[in-house]
DOGURO-878211 format. One record per residue: x negated, y, z of N, C-alpha, C in turn. Coordinates in steps of 0.05 Angstrom, whole numbers. Atoms other than C-alpha are relative to their C-alpha. Example, Ala and Ser with C-alpha at 12.3 -4.5 7.8 and 13.67 -1.06 7.14 Angstrom:
<nodes>
(node (-18 -24 0) (-246 -90 156) (-18 24 0));
(node (16 -24 -1) (-273 -21 143) (15 22 14));
</nodes>
This chain:
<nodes>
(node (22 -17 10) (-146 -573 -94) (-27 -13 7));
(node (25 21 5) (-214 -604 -111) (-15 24 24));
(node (12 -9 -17) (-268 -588 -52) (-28 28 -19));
(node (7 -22 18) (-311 -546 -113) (17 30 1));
(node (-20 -23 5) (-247 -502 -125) (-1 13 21));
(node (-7 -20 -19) (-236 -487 -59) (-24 20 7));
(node (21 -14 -9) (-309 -463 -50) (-2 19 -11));
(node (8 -20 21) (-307 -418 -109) (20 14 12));
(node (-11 -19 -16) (-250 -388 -76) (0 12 15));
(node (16 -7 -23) (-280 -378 -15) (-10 21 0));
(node (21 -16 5) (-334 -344 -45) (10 20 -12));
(node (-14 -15 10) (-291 -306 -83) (9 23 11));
(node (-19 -14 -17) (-249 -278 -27) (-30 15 23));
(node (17 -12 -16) (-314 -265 18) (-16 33 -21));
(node (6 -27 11) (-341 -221 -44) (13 23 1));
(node (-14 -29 8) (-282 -179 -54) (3 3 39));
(node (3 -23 -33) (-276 -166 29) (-28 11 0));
(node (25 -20 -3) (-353 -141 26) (8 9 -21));
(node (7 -17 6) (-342 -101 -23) (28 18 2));
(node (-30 -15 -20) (-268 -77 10) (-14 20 21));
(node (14 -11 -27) (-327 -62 79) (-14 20 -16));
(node (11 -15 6) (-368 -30 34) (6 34 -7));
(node (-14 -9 9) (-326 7 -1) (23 22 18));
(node (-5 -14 -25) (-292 33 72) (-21 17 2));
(node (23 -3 -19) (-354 45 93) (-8 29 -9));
(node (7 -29 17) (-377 94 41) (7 18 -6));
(node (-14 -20 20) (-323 143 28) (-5 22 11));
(node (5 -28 -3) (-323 216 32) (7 11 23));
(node (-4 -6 -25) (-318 268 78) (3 -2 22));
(node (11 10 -24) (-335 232 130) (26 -15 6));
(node (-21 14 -1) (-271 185 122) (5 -27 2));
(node (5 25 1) (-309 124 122) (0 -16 31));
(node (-4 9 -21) (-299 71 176) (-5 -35 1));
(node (-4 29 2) (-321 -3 195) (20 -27 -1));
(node (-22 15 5) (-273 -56 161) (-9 -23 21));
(node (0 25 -6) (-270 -124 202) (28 -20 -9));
(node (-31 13 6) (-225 -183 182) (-9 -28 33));
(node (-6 24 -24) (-196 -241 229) (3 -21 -24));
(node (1 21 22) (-212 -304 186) (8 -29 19));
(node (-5 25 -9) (-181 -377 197) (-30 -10 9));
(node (25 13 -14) (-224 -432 229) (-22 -6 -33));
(node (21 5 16) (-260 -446 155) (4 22 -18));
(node (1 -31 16) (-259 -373 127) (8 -4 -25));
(node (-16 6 29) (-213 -396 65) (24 25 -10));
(node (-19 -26 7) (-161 -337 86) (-13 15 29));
(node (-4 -22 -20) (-159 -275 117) (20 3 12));
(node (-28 -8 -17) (-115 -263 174) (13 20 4));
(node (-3 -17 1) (-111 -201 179) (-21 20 4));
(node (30 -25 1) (-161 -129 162) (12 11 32));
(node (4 -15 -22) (-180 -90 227) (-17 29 6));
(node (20 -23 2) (-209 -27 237) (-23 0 30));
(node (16 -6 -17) (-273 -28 286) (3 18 15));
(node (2 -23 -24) (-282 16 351) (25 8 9));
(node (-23 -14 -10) (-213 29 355) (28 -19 2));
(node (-28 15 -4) (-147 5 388) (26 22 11));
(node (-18 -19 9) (-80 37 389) (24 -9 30));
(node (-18 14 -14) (-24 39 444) (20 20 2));
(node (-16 -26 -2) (35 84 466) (-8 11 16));
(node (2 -22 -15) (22 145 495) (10 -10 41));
(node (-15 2 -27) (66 121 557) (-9 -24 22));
(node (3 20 -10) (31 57 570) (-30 -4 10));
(node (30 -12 -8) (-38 96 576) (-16 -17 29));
(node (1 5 -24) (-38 85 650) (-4 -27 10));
(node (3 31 -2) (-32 17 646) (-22 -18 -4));
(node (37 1 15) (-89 5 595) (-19 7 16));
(node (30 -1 -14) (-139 43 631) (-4 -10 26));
(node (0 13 -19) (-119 8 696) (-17 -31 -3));
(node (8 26 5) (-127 -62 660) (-37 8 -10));
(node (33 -4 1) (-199 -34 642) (-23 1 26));
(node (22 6 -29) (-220 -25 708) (5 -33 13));
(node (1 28 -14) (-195 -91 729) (-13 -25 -8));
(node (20 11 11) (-237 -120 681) (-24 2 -9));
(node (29 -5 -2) (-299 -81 701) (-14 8 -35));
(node (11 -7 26) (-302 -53 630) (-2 42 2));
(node (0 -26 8) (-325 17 620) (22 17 -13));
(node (-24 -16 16) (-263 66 614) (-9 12 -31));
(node (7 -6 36) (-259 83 534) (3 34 1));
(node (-22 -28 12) (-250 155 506) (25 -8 -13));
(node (-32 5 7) (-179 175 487) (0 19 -15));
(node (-6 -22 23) (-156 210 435) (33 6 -7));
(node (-27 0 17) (-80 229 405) (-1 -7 -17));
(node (2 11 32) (-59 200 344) (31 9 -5));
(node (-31 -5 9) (13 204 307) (20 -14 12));
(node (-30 24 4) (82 182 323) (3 -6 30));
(node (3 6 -39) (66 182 413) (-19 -25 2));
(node (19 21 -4) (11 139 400) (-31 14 13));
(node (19 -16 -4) (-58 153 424) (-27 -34 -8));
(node (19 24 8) (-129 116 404) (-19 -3 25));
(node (23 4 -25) (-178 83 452) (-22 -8 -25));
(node (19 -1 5) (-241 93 425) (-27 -21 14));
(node (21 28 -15) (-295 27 432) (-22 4 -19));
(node (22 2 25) (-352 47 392) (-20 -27 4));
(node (27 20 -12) (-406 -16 389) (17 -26 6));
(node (-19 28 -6) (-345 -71 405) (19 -5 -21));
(node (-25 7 9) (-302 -112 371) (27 11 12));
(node (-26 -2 -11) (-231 -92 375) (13 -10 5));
(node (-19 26 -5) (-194 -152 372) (-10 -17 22));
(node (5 19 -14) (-234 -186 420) (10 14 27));
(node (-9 -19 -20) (-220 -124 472) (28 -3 3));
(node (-31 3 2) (-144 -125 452) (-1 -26 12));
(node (-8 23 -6) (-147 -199 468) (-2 2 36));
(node (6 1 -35) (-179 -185 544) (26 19 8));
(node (-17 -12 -13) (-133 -131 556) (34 -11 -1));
(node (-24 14 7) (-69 -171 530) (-3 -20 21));
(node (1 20 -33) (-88 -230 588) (8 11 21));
(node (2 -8 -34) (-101 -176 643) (37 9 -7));
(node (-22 -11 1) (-35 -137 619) (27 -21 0));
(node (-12 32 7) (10 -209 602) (22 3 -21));
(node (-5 -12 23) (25 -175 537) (-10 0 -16));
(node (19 -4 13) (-3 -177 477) (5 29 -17));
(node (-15 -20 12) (42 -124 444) (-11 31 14));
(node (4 -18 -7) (21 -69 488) (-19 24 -11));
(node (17 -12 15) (-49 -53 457) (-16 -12 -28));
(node (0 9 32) (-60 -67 380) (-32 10 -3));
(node (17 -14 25) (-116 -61 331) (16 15 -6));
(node (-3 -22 20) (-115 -6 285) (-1 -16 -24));
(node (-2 13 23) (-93 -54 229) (-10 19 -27));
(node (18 -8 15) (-122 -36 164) (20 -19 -34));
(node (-14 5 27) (-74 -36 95) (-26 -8 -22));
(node (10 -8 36) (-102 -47 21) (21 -19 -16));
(node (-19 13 26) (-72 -74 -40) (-6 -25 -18));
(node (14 33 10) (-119 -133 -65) (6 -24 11));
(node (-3 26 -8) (-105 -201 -56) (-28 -9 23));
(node (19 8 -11) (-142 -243 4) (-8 -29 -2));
(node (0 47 0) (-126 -325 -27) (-25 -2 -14));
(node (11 -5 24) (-143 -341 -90) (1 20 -20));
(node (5 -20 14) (-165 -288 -130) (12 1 -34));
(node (-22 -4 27) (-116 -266 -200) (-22 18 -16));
(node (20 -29 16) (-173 -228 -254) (27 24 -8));
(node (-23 -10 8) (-105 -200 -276) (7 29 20));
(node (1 -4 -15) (-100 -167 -212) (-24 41 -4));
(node (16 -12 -1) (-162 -116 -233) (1 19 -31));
(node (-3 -8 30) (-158 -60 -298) (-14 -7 -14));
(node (4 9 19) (-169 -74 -361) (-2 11 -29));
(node (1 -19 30) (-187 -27 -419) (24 -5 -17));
(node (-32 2 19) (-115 -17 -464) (-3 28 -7));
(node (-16 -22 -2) (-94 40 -501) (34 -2 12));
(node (-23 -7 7) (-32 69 -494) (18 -5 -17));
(node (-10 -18 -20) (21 100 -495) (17 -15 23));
(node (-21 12 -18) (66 89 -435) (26 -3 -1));
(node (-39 8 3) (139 58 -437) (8 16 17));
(node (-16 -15 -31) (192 105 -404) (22 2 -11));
(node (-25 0 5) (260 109 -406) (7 32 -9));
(node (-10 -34 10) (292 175 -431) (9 11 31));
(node (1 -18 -19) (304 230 -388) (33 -5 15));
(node (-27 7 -11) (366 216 -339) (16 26 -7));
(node (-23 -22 -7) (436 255 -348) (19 3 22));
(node (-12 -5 -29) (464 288 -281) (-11 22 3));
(node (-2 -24 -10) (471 335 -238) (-21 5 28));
(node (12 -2 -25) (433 312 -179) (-28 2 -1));
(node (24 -3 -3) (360 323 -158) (-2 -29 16));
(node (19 11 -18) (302 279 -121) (-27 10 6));
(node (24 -1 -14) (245 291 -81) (-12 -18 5));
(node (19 28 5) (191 237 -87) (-33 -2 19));
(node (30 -1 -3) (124 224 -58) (-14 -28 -1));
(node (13 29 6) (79 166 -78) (-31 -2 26));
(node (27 6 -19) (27 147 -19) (-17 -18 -4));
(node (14 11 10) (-30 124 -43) (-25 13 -10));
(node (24 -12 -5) (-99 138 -70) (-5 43 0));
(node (4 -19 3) (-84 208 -89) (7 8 -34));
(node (-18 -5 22) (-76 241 -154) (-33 8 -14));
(node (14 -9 12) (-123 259 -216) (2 15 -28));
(node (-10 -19 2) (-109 317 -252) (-16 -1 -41));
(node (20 -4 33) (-165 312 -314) (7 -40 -11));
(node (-12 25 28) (-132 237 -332) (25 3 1));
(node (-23 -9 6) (-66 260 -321) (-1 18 -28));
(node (0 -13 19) (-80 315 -372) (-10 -15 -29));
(node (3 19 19) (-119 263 -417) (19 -24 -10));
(node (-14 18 2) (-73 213 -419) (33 4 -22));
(node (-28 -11 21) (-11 258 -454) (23 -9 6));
(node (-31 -2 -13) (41 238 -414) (12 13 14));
(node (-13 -29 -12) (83 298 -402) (13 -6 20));
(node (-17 -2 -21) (122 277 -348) (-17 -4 24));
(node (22 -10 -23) (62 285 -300) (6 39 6));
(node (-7 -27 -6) (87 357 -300) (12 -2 27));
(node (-22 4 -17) (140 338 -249) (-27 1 28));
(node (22 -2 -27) (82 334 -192) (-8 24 2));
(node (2 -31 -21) (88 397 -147) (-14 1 14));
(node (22 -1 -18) (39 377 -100) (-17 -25 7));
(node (9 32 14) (-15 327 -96) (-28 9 16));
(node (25 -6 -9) (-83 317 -58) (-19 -15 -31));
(node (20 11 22) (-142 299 -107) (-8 -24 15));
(node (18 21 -8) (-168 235 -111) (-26 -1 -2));
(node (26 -16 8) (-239 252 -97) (-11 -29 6));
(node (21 31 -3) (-269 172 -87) (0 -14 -25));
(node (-6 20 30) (-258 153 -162) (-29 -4 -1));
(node (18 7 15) (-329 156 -179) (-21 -8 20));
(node (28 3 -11) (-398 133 -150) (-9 29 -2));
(node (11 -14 4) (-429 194 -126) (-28 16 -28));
(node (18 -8 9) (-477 231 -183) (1 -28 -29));
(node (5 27 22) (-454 161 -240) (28 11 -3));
(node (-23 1 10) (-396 147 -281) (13 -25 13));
(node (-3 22 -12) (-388 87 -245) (31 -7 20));
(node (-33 -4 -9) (-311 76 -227) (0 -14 28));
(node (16 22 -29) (-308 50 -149) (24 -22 -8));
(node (-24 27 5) (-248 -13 -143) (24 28 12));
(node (-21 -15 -5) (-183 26 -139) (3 37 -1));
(node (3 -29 2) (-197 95 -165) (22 -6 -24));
(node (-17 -8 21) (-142 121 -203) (27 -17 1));
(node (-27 11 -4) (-89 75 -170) (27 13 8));
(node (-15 -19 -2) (-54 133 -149) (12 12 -24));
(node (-15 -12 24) (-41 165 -208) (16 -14 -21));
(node (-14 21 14) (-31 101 -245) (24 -6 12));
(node (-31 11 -4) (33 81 -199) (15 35 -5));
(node (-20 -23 13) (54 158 -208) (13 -5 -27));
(node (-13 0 22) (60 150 -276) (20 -25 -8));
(node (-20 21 3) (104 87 -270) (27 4 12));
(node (-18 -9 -17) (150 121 -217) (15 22 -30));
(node (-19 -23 31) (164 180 -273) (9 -16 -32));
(node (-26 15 25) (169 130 -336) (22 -4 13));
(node (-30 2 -11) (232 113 -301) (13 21 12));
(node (-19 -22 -11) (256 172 -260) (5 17 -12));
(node (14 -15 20) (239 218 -316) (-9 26 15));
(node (11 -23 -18) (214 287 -298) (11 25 8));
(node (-21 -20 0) (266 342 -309) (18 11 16));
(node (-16 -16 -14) (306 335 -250) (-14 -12 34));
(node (14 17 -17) (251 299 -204) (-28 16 11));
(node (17 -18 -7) (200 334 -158) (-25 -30 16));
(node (24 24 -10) (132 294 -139) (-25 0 15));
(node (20 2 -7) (81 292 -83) (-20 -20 -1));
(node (25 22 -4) (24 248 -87) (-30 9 25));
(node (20 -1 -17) (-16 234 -27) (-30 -17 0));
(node (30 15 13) (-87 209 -17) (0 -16 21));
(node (2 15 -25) (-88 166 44) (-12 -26 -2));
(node (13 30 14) (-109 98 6) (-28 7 -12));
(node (37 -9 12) (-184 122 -7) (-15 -38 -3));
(node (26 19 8) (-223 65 -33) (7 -30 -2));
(node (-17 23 -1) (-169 8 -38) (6 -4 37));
(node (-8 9 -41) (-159 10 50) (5 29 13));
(node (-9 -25 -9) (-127 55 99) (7 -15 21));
(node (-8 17 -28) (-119 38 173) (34 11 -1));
(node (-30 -3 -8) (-46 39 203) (2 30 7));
(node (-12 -21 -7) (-52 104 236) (-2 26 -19));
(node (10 -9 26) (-80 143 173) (29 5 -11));
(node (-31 -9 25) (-24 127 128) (28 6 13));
(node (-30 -15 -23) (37 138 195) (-7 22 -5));
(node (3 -20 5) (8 195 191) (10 21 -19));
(node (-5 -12 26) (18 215 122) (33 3 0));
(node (-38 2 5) (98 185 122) (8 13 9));
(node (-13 -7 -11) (110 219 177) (-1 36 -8));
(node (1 -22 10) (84 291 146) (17 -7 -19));
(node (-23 1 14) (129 272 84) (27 -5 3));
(node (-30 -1 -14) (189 256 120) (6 23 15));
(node (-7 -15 -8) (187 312 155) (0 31 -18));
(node (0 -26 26) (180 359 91) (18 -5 -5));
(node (-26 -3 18) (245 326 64) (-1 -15 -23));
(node (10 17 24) (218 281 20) (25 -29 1));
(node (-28 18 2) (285 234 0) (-16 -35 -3));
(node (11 33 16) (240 166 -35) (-31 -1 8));
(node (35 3 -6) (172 148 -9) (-3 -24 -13));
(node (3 28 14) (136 94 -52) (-26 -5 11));
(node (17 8 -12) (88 56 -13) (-18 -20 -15));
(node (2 17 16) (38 19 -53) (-20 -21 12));
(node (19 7 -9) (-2 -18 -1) (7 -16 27));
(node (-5 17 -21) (5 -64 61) (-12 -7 24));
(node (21 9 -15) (-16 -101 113) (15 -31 13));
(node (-9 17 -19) (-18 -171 151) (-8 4 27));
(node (10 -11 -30) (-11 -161 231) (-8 -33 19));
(node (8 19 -17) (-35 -209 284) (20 -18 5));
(node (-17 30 2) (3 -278 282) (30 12 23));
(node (-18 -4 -21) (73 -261 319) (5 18 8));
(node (-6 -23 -7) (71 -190 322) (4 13 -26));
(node (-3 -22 20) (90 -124 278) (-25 24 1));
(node (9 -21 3) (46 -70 264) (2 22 20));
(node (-3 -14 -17) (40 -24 325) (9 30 -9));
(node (-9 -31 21) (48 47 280) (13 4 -12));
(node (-28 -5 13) (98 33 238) (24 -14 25));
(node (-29 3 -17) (140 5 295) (8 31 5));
(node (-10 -23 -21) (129 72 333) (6 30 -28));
(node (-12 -7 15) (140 106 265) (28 3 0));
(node (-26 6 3) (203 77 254) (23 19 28));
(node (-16 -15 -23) (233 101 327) (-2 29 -5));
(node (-5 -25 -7) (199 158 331) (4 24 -21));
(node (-1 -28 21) (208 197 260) (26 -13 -13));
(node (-7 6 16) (243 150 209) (28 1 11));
(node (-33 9 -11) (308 128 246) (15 31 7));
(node (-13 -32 -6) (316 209 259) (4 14 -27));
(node (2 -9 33) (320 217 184) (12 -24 -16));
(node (-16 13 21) (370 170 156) (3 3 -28));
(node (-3 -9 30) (372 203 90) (-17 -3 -14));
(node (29 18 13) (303 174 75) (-10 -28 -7));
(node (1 25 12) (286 116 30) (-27 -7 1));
(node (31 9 2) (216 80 38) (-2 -25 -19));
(node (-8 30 13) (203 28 -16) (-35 -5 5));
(node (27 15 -1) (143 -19 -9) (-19 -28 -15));
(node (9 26 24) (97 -67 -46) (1 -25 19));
(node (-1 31 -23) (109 -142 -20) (-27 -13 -1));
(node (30 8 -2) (28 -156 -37) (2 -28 -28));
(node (8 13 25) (-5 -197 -84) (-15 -22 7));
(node (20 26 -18) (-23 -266 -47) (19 -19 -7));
(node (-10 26 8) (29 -307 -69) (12 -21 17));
(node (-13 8 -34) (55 -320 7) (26 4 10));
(node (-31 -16 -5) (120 -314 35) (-3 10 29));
(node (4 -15 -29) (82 -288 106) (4 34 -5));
(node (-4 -36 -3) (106 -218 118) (-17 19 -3));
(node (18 -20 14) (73 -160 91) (11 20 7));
(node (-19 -15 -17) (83 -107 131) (-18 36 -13));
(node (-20 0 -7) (108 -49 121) (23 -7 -11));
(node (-24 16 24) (150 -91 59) (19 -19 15));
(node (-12 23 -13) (174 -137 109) (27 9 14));
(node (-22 -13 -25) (216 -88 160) (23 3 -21));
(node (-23 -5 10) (284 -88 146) (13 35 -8));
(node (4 -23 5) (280 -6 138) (-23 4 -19));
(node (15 -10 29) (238 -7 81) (19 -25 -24));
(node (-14 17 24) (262 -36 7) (-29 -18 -9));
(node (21 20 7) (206 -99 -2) (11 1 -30));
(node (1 -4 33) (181 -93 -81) (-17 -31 -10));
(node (26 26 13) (150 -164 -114) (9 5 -25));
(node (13 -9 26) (127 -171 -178) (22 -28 -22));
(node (-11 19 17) (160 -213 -242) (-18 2 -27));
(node (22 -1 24) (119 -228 -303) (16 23 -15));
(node (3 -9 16) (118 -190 -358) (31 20 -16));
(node (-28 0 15) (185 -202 -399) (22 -3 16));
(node (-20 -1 -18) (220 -203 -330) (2 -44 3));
(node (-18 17 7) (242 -272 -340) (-8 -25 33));
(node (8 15 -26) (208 -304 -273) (-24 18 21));
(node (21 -15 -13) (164 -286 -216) (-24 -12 -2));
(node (37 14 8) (84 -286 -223) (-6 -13 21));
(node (13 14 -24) (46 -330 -179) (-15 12 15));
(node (20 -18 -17) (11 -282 -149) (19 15 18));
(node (-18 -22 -14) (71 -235 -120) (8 -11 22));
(node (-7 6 -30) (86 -250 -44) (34 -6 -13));
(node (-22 1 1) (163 -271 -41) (14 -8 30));
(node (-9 8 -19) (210 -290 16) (26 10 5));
(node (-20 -4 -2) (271 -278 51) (0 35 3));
(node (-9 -32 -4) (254 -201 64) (-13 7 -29));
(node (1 -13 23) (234 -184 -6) (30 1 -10));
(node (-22 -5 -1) (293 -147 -23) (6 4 -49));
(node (-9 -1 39) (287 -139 -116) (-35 -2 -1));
(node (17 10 26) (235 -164 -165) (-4 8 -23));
(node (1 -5 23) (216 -127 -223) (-25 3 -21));
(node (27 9 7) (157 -129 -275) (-26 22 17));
(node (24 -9 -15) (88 -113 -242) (-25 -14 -19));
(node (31 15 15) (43 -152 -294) (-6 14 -29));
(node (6 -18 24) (4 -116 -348) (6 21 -14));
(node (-9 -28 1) (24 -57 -337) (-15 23 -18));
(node (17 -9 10) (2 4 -383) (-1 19 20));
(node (-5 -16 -13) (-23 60 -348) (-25 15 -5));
(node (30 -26 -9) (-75 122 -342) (-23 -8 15));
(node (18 12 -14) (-134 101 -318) (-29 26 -12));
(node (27 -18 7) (-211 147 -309) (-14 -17 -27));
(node (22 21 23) (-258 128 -372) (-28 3 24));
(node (31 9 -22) (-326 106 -340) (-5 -30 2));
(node (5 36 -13) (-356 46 -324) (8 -11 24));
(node (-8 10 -17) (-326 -9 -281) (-8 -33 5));
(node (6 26 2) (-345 -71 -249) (12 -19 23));
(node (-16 18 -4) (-308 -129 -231) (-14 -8 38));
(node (5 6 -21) (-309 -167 -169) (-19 -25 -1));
(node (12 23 13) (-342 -232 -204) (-35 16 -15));
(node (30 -14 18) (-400 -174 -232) (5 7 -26));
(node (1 -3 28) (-380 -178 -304) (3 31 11));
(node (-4 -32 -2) (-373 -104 -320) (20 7 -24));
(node (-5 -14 36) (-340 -56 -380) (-4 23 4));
(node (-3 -31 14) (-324 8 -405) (28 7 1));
(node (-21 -18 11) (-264 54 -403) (-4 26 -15));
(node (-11 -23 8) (-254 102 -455) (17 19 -12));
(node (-22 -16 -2) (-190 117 -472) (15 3 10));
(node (-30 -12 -15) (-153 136 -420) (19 -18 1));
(node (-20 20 -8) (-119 79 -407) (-5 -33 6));
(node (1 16 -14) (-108 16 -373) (18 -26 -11));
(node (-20 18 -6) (-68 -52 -363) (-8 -3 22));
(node (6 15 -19) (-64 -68 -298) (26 -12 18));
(node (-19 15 -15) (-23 -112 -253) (-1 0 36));
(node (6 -6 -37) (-2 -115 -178) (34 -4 10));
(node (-24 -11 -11) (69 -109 -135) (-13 31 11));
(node (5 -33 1) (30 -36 -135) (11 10 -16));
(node (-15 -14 29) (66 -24 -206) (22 -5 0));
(node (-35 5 3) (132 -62 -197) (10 22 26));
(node (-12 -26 -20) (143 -11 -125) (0 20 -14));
(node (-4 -27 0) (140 50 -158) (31 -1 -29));
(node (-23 9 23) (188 24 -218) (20 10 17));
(node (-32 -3 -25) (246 17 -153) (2 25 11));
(node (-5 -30 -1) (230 83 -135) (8 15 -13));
(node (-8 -19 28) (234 116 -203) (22 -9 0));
(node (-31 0 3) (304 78 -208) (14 13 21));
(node (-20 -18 -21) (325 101 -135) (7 32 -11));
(node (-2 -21 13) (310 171 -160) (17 6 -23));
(node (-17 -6 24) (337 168 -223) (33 -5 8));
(node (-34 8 -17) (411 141 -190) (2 25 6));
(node (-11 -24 -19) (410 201 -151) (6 30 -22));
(node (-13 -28 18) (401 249 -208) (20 -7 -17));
(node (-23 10 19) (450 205 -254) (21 10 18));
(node (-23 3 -10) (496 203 -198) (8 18 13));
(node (-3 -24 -9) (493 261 -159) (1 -18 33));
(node (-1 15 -25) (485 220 -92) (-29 1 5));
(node (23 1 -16) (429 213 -34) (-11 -25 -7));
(node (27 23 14) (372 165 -37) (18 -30 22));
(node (-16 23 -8) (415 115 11) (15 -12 -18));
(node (-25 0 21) (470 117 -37) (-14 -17 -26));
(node (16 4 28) (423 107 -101) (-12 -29 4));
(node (15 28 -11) (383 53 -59) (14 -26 1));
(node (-23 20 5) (448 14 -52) (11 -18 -22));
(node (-19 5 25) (472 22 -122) (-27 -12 -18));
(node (21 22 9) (402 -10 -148) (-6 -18 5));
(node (-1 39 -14) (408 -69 -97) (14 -18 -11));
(node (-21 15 9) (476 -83 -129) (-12 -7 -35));
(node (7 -1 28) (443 -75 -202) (-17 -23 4));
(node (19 19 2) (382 -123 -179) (13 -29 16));
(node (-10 35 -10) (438 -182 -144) (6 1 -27));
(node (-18 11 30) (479 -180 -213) (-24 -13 -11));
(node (24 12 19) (410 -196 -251) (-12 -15 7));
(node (12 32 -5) (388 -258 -204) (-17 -16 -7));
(node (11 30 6) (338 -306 -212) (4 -25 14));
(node (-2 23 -26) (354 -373 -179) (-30 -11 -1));
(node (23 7 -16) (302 -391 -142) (-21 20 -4));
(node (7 -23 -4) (275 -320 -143) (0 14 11));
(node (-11 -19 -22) (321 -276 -116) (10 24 -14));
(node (-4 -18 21) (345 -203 -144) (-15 7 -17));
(node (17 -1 19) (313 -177 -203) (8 24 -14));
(node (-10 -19 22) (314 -115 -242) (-15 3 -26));
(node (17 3 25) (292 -113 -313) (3 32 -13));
(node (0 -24 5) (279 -40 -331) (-8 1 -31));
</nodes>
């Protein structure tokens, strides 16, 4: 790669994280929060997003923490509870990673006290335009309505749901959503002005129901992904309210990379303390859109089903879709149609456009996850079996269909 290229990339990747910070920064109801990233030695990649002022540990290891604070003559923090037996240490005015790093020396752990990692769904390399919507009509591809006897319970976590492009849009199987927070960050306050990732919610809904159809399928949509980002303990939060409603298929459409050598502190204590008490629950996840085979968490853990992307016609994977040994099926995620707000939108490069019909193309392993969902679901009502069961019998559908030097693949 010519020393030009790489700069334009650079620059590329520094635009879209300011306007990722910004974009945190600004959202509603007072939900906004300072993004930081951990960038290599020549800021070419991001290492991983961070959430400011705040670090995360277990409840049980409290004692320990605030000990190592006095021993390093640092002003005890406030404390707060959080989800899952976690609790937050509050650092307003400090880096967090740099604090995590002192307290990981004094403690001789680094695992003990984490950032508050910080999901989204945008790429951090080189930048895909493909990646970003794209004015399309309609309509949307969907499979016919499954025959069976069995039900599913669904919930898609993500930006939230929108109710006046659902209804614009004419795709009846938006009925099937029983409950649903609004996605209230679509627009620039007082403009038509679309922000980056408004309407991603509703758009992977409607890709979960083309496939699962709607008839014997029930659908929450949560809002937890405001503004393309969502710290770690935010969205535990959410899973762990839907797992404990009963919710069989969660479709995750969003990620994160954690600090070189470690996992995600919240979805570990997730996993123990809710998921593993609820076997009958399926989590599927997007494997990211970087084009890396570094773990993408929570796509990576062997308790979730990792989702990457395959072009178009199926027939290979895009260059953009993360891959590796824990991506578990492959199915299309590129140019996708979908529901999308009309309004104006503007790119990450500046160009701008127009939406106004109600609809989209857009691409991501945000569109191929909810596909694997809509199939888990649909198995279960074809078959009359649990979301394990269904989860299984779509693993075996996506080895038969293989790509060599891919991996499984399902072509829907």
């Amino acid at each position: 790669m010519t020393g030009g290229i790489m700069e334009r990339d650079r620059d590329r990747l520094h635009e879209e994280f300011d306007r990722l910070r910004d974009n945190s920064a600004r959202r509603t109801k007072n939900r906004g929060f300072e993004l930081a990233a951990r960038w290599n030695r020549d800021e070419t990649e991001i290492e991983f997003l961070y959430r400011q002022g705040q670090l995360i540990c277990d409840e049980r290891d409290l004692d320990d923490v605030l000990a190592a604070f006095d021993k390093l003559r640092l002003d005890r923090p406030e404390v707060s509870e959080g989800p899952v037996g976690l609790v937050v240490i509050h650092l307003p005015g400090t880096d967090a990673y740099e604090v995590a790093a002192k307290l990981a020396g004094e403690l001789g752990d680094e695992r003990i006290v984490a950032p508050n990692h910080v999901l989204d769904a945008q790429g951090h390399m080189a930048m895909c335009p493909a990646t970003e919507p794209i004015p399309l009509y309609g309509p949307i591809p969907e499979l016919g309505e499954p025959v069976g006897q069995g039900e599913a319970r669904v919930a898609v976590v993500d930006t939230g749901f929108l109710p006046e492009v659902a209804k614009d849009s004419g795709f009846e199987r938006f009925a099937a959503v029983k409950k649903y927070e609004v996605d209230d960050d679509v627009f620039v306050p007082g403009t038509d002005q679309i922000r980056p990732y408004g309407g991603h919610g509703t758009a992977a809904t409607a890709r979960l129901l083309a496939v699962s159809g709607a008839q014997s399928v029930s659908v929450e949509v949560r809002d937890c992904l405001i503004g393309g980002a969502v710290d770690e303990l935010a969205i535990v939060e959410d899973l762990e309210k839907v797992v404990h409603a009963g919710v069989e298929v969660i479709s995750v459409q969003a990620g994160l990379y954690a600090r070189p050598g470690n996992t995600p502190k919240a979805f570990d204590m997730f996993y123990r303390r809710v998921l593993s008490r609820h076997p009958k629950t399926v989590i599927v996840a997007a494997a990211g859109n970087h084009g890396t085979d570094v773990p993408f968490w929570p796509a990576a853990y062997s308790w979730t089903t990792a989702v990457g992307s395959l072009t178009r016609n199926g027939d290979s994977r895009t260059s953009w879709s993360n891959f590796g040994y824990w991506v578990d099926t492959y199915t299309s995620g590129e140019s996708t149609v979908v529901p999308f707000p009309n309004g104006s939108y503007t790119y990450v490069d500046k160009t701008s456009t127009r939406f106004t019909n109600g609809h989209a193309i857009w691409s991501g392993t945000s569109f191929a996850t909810p596909v694997v969902a809509g199939l888990i679901a649909r198995r279960m009502v074809e078959r009359g079996v649990d979301a394990p069961v269904a989860r299984h019998i779509v693993l075996q559908e996506a080895a038969i269909g293989a790509l060599p030097q891919t991996g499984p693949r399902l072509i829907i």
